[in-house]
C-alpha positions in Angstrom: -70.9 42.8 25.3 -71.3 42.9 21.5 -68.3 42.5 19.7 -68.0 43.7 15.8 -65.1 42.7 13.6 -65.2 43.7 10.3 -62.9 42.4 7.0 -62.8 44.0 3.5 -62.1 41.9 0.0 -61.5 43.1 -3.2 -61.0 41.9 -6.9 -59.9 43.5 -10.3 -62.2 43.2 -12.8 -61.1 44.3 -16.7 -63.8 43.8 -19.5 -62.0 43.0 -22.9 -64.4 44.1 -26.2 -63.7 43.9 -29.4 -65.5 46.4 -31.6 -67.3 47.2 -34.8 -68.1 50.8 -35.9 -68.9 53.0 -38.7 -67.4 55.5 -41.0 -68.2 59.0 -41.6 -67.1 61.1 -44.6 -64.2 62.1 -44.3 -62.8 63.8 -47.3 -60.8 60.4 -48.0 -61.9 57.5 -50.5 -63.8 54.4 -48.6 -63.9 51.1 -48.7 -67.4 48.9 -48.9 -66.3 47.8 -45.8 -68.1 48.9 -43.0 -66.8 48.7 -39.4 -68.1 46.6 -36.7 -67.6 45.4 -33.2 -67.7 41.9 -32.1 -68.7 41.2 -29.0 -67.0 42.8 -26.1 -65.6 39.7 -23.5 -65.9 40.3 -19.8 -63.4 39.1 -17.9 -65.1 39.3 -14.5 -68.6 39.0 -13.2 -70.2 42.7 -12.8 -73.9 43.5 -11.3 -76.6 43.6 -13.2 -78.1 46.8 -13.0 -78.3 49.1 -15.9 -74.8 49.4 -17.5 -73.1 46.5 -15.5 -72.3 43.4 -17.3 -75.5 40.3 -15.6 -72.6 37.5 -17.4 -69.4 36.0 -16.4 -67.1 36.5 -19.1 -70.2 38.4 -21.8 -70.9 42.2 -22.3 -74.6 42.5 -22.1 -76.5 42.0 -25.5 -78.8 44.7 -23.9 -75.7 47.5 -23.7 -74.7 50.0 -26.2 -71.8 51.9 -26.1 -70.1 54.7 -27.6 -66.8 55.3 -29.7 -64.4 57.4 -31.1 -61.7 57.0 -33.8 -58.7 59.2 -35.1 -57.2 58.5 -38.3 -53.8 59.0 -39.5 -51.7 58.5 -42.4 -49.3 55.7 -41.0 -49.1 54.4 -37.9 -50.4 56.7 -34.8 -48.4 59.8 -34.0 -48.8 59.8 -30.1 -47.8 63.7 -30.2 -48.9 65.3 -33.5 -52.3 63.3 -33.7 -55.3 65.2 -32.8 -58.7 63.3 -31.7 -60.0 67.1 -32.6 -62.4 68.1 -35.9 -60.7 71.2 -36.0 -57.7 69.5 -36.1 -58.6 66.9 -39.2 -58.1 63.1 -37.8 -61.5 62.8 -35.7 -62.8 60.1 -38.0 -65.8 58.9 -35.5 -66.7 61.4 -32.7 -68.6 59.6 -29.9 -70.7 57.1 -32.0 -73.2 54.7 -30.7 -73.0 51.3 -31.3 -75.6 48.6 -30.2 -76.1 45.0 -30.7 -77.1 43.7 -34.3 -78.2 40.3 -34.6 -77.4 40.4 -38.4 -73.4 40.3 -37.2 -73.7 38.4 -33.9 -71.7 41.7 -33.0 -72.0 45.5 -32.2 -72.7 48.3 -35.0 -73.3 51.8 -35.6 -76.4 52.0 -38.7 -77.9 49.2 -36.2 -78.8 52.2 -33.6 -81.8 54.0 -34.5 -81.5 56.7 -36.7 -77.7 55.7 -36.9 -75.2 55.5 -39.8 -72.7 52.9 -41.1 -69.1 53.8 -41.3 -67.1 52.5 -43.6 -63.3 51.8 -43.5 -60.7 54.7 -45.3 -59.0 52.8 -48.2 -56.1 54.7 -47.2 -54.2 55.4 -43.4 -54.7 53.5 -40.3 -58.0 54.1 -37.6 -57.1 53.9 -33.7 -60.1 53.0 -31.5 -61.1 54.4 -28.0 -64.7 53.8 -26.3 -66.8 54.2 -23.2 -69.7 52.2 -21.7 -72.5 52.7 -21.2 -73.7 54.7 -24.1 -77.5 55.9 -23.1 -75.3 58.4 -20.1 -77.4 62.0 -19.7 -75.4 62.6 -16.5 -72.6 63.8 -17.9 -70.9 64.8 -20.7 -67.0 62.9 -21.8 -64.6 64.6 -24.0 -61.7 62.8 -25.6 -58.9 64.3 -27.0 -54.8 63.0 -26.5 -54.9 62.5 -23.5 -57.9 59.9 -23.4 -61.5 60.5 -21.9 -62.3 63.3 -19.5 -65.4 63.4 -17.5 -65.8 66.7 -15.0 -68.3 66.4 -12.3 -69.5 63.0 -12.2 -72.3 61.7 -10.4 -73.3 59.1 -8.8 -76.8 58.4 -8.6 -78.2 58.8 -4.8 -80.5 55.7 -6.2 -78.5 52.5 -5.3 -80.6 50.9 -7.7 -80.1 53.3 -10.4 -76.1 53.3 -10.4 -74.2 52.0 -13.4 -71.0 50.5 -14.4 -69.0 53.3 -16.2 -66.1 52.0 -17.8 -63.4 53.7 -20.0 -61.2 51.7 -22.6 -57.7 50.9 -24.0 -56.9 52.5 -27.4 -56.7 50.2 -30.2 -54.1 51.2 -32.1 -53.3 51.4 -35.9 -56.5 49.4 -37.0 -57.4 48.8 -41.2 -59.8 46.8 -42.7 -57.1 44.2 -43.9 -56.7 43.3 -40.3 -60.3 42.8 -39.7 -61.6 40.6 -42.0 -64.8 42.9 -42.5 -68.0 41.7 -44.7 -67.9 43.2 -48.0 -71.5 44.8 -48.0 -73.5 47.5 -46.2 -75.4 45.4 -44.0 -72.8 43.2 -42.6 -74.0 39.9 -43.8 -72.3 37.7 -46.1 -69.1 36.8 -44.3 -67.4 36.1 -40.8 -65.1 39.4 -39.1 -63.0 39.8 -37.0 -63.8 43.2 -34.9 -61.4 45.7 -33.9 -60.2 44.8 -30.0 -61.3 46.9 -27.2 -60.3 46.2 -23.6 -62.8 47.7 -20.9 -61.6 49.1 -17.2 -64.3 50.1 -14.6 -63.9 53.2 -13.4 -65.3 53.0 -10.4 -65.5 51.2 -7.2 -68.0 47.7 -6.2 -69.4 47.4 -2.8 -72.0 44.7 -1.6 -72.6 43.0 1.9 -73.4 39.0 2.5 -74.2 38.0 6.3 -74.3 34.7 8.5 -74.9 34.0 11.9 -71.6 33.1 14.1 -73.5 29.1 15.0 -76.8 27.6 15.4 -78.9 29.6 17.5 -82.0 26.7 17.5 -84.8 28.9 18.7 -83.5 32.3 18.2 -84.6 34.7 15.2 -81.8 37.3 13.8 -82.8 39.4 10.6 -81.1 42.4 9.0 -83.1 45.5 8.5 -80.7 48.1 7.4 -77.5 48.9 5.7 -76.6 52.3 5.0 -73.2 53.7 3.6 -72.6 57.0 5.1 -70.4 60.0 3.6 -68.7 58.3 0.5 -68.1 61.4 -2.0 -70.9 61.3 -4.4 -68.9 63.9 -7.1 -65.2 64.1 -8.9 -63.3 64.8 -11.9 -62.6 61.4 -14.1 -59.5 61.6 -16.3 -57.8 58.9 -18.0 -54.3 60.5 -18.0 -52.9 59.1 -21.8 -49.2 60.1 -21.6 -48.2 60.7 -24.9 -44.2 60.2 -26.1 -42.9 59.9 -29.5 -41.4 57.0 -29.6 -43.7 54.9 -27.1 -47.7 54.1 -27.3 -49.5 56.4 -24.8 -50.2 54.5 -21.4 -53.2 55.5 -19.6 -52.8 56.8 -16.1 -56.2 57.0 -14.8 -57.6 58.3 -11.8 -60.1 60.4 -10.1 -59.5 64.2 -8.3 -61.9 66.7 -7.2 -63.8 64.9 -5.0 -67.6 66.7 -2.9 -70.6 66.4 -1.5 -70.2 63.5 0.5 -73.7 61.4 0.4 -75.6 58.1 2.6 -75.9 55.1 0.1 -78.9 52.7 1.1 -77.9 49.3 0.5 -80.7 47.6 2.3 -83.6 48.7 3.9 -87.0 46.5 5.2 -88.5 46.5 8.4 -89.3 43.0 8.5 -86.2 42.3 7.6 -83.8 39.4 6.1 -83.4 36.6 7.8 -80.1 34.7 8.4 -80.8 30.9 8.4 -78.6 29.0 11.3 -75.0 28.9 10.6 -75.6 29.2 6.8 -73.4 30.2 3.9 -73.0 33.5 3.5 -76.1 35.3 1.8 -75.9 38.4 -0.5 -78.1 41.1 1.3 -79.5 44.5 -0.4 -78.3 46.1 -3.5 -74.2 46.2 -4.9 -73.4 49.9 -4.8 -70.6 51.4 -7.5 -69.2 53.9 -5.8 -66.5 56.6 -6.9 -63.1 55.7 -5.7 -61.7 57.4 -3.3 -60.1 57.6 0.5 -62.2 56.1 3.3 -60.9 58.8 6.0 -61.7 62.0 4.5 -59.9 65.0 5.3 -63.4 66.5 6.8 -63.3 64.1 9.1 -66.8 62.8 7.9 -64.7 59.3 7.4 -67.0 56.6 5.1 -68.7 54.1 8.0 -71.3 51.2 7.5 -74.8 51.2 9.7 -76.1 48.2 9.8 -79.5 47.6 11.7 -80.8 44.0 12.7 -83.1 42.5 15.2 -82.9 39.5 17.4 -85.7 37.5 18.5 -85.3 34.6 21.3 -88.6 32.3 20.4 -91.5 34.2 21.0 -90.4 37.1 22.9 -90.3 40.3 21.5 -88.1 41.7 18.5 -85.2 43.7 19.7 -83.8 46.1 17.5 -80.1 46.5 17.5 -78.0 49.1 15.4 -74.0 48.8 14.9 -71.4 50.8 13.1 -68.2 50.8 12.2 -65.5 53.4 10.4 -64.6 51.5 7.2 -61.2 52.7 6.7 -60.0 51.3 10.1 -58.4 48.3 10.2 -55.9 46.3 8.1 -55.7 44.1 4.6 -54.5 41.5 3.5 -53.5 40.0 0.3 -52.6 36.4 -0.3 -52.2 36.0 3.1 -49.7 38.7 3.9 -50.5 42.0 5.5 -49.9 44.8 2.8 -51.2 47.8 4.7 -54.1 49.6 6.1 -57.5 50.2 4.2 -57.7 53.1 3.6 -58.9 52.8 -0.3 -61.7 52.1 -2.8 -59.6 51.5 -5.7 -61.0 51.6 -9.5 -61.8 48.4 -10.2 -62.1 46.5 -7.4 -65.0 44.8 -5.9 -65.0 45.2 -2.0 -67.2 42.2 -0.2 -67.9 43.3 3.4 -69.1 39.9 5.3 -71.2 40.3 8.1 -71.4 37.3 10.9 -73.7 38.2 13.4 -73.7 36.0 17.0 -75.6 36.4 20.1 -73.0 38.0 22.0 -70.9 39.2 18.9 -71.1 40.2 15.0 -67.5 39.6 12.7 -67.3 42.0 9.7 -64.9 40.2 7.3 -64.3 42.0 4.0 -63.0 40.5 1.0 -62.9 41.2 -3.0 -64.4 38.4 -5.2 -63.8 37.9 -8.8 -61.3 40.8 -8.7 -58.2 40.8 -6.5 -58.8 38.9 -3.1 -58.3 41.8 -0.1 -59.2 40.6 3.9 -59.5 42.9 6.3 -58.7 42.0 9.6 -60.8 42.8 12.8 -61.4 46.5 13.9 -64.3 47.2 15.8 -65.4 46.1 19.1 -68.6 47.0 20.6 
């Protein structure tokens, strides 16, 4: 008899930016100061597919991203400001920025076809962004209560998925605090950018595999992973609760969720092989995934597929095909049990380790680079 355990880790990941823009007229007198973003820090590795950060600690040179600033008088008026045109404080309304060599840093008139902003000589600017900045998918709104995002997708395509992330404001930013070049083109002088602080919005998931021991003459390759019924569509809102005598704190989260999809992670007939009682090997694509419950209330609960074969020497290939329900089973967190797992959480990077053996396969789940989850066993076969 097969047996199957299966463990789930997980890891926080926060990307931390700091941010040069432009201005755009306003109806206020501006400085020759034009605004720029240095470049955002990443705090935790992300995947590199379009959108997610290839670099420890680095948001991609190859990245834009977009930005929106409200302007008041004095310092930000968490319940009469209005990130509106109608209302008069939008001062930048979803502006891309890109990379510009010239700065070492990220700017607006550096985009094609794009236009430098410059600061106000007068009132404070506070900052909010979104990565990336290229997204035809869907279509954000900001207003008080941070960024909205109905319906959003994610791609069917594995490897056409990105990393969309959402931002901290930046509150109550001027040029004196910035240190801004005094010319148009950014050169001349060192800056220091306004600071943004990146959140991923959605979920990681990838697999690694290992064989239980040495086999010697025995052949075991993967050949298929497949995620099946993880909500493909919800409703992303960032949740800003405004007060008047406290900054607004975001409470994000997701609602709405549908259509539930199958995510290919891996998929070859030959095959990967798992070399003898090796280290763990990455295997197929990482997926970024909307949050959301593993045990749906359809009852279509989220499992992993996984398809392999086993070959004994020179005797045939046997295919061999096992599942398990992802949401069964327990965490754990520092070495204590917290409680079931029953979550993708927004930002967190779920590892789910596969050890294969002749007569049984371990699935041992934990989050890297974010915060560490195990899972302990919950399927036998």
């Amino acid at each position: 008899m097969k047996k199957f355990y299966f463990l789930a880790a997980m890891a926080s990941v926060a990307l931390a930016s700091c941010v040069n823009e432009e201005s755009v007229d306003y109806g206020l007198q501006e400085s020759n100061k034009a605004i720029v973003f240095n470049s955002p820090v990443v705090s935790g590795m992300s995947r590199a597919v379009p959108g997610e950060q290839p670099v420890e600690g680095k948001y991609s040179i190859n990245e834009n991203f977009r930005v929106y600033a409200c302007w008041s008088n004095g310092d930000y008026d968490a319940v009469n400001s209005k990130w509106t045109v109608a209302g008069g404080d939008l001062y930048m309304d979803n502006v891309e920025v890109t990379y510009d060599a010239t700065v070492g840093g990220w700017s607006s008139d550096a985009v094609n076809g794009g236009q430098i902003y410059y600061w106000p000589k007068t009132g404070k600017l506070t900052f909010a962004a979104y990565s990336p900045a290229d997204v035809n998918s869907f279509i954000p709104t900001y207003d008080k209560t941070g960024l909205k995002v109905n319906a959003f997708t994610v791609a069917e395509d594995v490897a056409n998925q990105y990393d969309f992330m959402f931002s901290d404001r930046s509150y109550n930013r001027t040029e004196s605090k910035n240190e801004l070049t005094p010319d148009a083109n950014h050169t001349g002088g060192s800056y220091k950018g306004v600071d943004i602080l990146f959140h991923h919005a959605l979920s990681s998931i990838q697999f690694v595999a290992k064989t239980d021991e040495a086999y010697g003459n025995t052949k075991i390759n993967i050949t298929g992973i497949e995620i099946q019924n993880a909500y493909e569509k919800a409703n992303f809102a960032e949740g800003m609760t405004d007060a008047a005598s406290v900054q607004p704190k975001s409470t994000a989260a997701w609602s709405g969720w549908s259509s539930e999809k199958n995510y290919t992670i891996y998929n070859d007939a030959i095959g990967q092989n798992l070399v003898d009682n090796a280290d763990y090997a990455k295997v197929g694509t990482t997926a970024l995934l909307i949050p959301q419950d593993l045990n749906h209330s359809d009852a279509k609960n989220i499992t992993v597929k996984i398809d392999y074969t086993i070959q004994n020497g020179s005797g045939p290939v046997l295919p061999q095909t096992a599942s398990f329900v992802v949401g069964n089973g327990n965490y754990t967190e520092s070495g204590a049990l917290t409680g079931t797992h029953q979550k993708w959480q927004m930002g967190y990077r779920y590892t789910y380790r596969i050890i294969i053996g002749l007569n049984k396969i371990y699935f041992s789940p934990e989050v890297d680079l974010w915060k560490e989850v195990a899972i302990t066993p919950d399927l036998t076969i």
